[in-house]
BABAVO-427975 format. One record per atom (N, C-alpha, C): x, y, z. Coordinates in steps of 0.001 Angstrom, whole numbers, plus 500000, padded with zeros to 6 digits. Example, Ala and Ser with C-alpha at 12.3 -4.5 7.8 and 13.67 -1.06 7.14 Angstrom:
BEGIN
513190494310507800/512300495500507800/513200496700507800/512850497750507080/513670498940507140/512900500030507870/
This chain:
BEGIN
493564481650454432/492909481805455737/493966482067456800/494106482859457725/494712483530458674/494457482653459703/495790482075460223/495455481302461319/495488482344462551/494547481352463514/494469482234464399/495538482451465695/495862483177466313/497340483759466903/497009483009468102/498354482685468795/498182481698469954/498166482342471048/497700481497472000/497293481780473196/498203481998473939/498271483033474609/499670483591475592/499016484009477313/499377483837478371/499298483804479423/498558485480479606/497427485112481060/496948486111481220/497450487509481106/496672488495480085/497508489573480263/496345490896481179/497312491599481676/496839492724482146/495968494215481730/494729494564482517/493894495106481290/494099496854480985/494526497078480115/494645497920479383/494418499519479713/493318499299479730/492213500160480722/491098499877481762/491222500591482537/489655500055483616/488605500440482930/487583499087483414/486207499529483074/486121500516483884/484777501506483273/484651502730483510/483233502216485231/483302501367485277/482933500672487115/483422500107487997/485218500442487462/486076500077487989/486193500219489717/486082501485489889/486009502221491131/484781501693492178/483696501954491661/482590501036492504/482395499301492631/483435498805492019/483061497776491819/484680496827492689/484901497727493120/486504497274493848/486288496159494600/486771495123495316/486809494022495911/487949494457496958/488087494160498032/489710494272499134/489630493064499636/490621492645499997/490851491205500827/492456491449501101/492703490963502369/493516490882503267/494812489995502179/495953490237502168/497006489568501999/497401488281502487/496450486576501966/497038485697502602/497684484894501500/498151483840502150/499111483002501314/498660482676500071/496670482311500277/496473482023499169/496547482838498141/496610483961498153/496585485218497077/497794486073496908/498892484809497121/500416485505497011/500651485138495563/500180484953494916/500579485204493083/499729486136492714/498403486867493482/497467488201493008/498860489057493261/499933489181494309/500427489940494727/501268489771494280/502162488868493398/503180488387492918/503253489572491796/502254489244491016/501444489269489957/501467490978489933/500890491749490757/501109493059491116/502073493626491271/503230493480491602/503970493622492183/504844493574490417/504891492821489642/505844492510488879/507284492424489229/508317492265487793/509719491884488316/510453492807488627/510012494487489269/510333495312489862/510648494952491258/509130494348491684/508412494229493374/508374495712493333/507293496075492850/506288497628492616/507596498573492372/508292498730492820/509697499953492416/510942499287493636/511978499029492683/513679499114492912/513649498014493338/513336497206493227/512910495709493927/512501495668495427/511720496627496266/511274496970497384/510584495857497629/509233495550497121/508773494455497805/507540494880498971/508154496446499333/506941496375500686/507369496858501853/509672496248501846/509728495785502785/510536497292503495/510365498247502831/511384499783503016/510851499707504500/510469499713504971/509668500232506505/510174499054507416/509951497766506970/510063496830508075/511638496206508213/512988496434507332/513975496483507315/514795497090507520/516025497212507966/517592497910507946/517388498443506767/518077499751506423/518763499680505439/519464499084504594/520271498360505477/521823498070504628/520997496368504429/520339495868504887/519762494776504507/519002494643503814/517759495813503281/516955495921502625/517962496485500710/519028497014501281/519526496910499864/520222496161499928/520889495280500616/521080493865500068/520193492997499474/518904492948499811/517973492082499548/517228492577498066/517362493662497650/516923494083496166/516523493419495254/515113493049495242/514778492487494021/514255490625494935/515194489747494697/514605488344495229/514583488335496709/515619488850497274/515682488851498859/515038489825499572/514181490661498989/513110491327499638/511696490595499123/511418489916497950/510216489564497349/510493488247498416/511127487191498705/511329486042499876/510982486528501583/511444487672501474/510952488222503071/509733488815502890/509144489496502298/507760489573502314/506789488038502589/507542487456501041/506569486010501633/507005485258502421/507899485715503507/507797484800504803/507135485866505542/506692486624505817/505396487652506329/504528487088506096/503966486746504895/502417486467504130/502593485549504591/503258484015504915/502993482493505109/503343483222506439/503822483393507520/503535483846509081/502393483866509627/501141484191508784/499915484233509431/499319485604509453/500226486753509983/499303487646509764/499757488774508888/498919488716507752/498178489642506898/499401491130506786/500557491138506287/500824492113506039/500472493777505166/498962493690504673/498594494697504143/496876493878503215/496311495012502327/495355494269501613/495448494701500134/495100493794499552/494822494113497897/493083494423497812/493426494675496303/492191495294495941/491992494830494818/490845493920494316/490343493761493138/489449494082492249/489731494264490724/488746494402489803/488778493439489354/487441492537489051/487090491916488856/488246490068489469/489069489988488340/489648488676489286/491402489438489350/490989490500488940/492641490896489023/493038492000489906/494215491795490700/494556492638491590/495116493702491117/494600495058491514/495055496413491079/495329496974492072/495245496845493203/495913497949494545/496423497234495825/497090497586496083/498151497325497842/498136498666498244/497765497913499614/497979499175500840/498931498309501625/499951498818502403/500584497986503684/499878498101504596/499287497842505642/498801498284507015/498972497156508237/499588497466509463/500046496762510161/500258497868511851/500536497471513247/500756497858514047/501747498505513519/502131499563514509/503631500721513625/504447500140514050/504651499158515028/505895498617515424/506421497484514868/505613497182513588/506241496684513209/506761497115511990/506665498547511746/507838499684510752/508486499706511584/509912499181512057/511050499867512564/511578500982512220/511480500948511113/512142502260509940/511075503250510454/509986503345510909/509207504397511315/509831505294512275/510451504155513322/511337505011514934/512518505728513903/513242504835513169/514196505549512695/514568507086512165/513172506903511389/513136508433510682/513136509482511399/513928510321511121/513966511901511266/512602512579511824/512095512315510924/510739513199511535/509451512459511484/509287511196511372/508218510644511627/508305509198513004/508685510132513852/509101509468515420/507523509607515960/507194508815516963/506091508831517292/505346510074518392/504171509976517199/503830511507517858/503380511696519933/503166510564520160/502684510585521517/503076508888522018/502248508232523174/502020507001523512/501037506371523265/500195506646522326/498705506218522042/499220505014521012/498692503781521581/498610502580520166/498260502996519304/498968502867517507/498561503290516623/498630501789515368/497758502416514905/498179500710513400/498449502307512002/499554501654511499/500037502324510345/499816502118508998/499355502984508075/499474502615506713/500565503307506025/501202502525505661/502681502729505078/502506502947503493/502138502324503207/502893502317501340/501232501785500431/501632502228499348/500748501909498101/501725501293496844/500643500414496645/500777500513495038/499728500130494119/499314500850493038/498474500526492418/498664500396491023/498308499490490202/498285499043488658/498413500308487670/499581500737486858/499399501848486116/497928502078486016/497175501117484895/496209501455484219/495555501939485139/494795501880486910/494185502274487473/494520503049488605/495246503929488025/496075505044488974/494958506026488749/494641506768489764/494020508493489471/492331507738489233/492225506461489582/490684505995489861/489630505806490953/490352506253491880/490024506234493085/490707505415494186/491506503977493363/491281503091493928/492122503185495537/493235504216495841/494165504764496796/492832504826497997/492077505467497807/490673506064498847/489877505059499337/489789503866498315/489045503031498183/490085502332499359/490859501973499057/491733500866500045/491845501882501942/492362503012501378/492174503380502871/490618503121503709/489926503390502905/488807503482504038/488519501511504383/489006500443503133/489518499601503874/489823498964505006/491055499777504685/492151499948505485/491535499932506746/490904500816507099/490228501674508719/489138500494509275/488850500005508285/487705498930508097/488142497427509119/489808497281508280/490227496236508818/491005496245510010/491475497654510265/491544497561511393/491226497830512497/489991498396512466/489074498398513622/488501497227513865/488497496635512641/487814494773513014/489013493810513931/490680494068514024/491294494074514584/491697494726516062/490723495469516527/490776495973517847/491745497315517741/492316497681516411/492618498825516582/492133500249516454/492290501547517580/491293502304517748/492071504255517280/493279503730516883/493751505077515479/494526503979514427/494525504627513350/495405504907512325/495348505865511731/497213505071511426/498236506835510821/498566506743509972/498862507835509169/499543507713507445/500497508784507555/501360508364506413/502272509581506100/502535510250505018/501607510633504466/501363510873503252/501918512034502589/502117512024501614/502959513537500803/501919514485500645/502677515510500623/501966517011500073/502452517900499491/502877517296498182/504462518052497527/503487519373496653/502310520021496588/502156521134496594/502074521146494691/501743522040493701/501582522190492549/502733521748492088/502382521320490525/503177520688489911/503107519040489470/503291518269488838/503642517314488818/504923515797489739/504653515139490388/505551514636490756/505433513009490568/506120512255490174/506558511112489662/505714510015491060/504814509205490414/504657507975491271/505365507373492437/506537507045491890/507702506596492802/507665507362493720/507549508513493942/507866509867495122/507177509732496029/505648509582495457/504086509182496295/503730507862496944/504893506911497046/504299505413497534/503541505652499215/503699506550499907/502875506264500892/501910507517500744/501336507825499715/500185507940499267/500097509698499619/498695510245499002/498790511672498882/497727512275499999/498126513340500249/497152513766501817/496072514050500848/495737514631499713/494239515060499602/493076513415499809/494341511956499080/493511510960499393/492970510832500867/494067511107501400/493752510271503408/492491511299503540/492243512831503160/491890513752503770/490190513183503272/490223512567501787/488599512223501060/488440509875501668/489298510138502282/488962509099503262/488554509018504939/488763510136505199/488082510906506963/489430510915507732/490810510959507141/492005510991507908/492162512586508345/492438512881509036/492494514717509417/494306514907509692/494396515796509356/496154516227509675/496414516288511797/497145515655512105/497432515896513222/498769516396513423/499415516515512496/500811517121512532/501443517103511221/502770518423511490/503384518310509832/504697518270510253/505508517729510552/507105517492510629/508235518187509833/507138518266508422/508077519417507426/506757519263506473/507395520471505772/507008521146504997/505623520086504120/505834519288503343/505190518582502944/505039517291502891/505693516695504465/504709515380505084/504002515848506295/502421515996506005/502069515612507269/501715514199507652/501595514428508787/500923513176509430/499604513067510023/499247511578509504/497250511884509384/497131510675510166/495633510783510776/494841510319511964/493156509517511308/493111508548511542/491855508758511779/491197507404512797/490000508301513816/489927507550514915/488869506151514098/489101505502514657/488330504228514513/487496504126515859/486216504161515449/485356503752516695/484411502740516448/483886501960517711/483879500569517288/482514500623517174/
């Protein structure tokens, strides 16, 4: 008789149910659901040991911090109180992060080259993704933006912006796409308000209350 094989710690599912997409859950990033995000995130912190934190750090501090000292500054964000971005669940397990936050608090936003601020209008930003291999290319990117727009108009904010890629035919590697792809923002009601280069534009969409 074949004994039976032991029990090993929750594992991650394989494939999405095929109601994966309609059946999504979002909730705000709080303390209590910093091991959903732990958990997501794995012992990468989603790619190079980032964490989240590419936007809201220095450079030269954010690669110092690689790996534990960016996964510790995130969760002194999350225990701060407010809500640095939202996850997304299937069923009890977290499969998607969006960042979304006022833009000022991307410093790295002023920094960049070409994504300086387009005018003086208050804006809240969605910065970065990440979503669970298995449920990549499921919608779930679309699903979180319109979220996204959700939560922050319930926050009193009246645009958000994305910066999303548009690297054009071909194939291009995940890693390349973390702040997500314009055809998503565009099947979420974001409209292009500008292109800085070639293939980032920058997307809008008004929130009205």
């Amino acid at each position: 008789m074949r004994a039976a094989p032991a029990k090993s710690g929750p594992r991650r599912s394989r494939r999405p149910p095929k109601t994966a997409r309609g059946a999504l859950r979002v909730h705000p990033l709080t303390p209590d659901r910093w091991e959903d995000f732990e958990s997501l995130f794995g012992p990468r912190g989603a790619c190079a040991g980032c964490w989240c934190m590419w936007w809201r750090l220095k450079r030269s501090v954010w690669s110092k911090g690689k790996g534990d000292g960016n996964r510790r500054a995130i969760r002194k964000v999350v225990h701060g109180g407010d809500p640095p971005g939202l996850l997304a669940y299937s069923g009890r397990e977290a499969v998607g992060w969006v960042a979304i936050a006022p833009r000022e608090a991307y410093p790295g936003l002023g920094r960049s080259r070409i994504l300086k601020p387009l005018d003086e209008k208050p804006v809240w930003s969605v910065t970065c993704f990440f979503v669970a291999r298995a449920f990549r290319r499921q919608g779930v990117t679309v699903g979180l933006l319109k979220a996204a727009a959700k939560y922050a108009r319930g926050r009193g904010a009246k645009i958000l912006e994305g910066y999303p890629s548009e690297p054009g035919s071909g194939t291009v590697a995940d890693a390349w796409v973390f702040t997500g792809l314009a055809g998503a923002f565009r099947r979420a009601g974001f409209r292009e308000v500008a292109r800085p280069s070639a293939k980032r534009p920058i997307m809008r969409r008004s929130l009205r209350s």
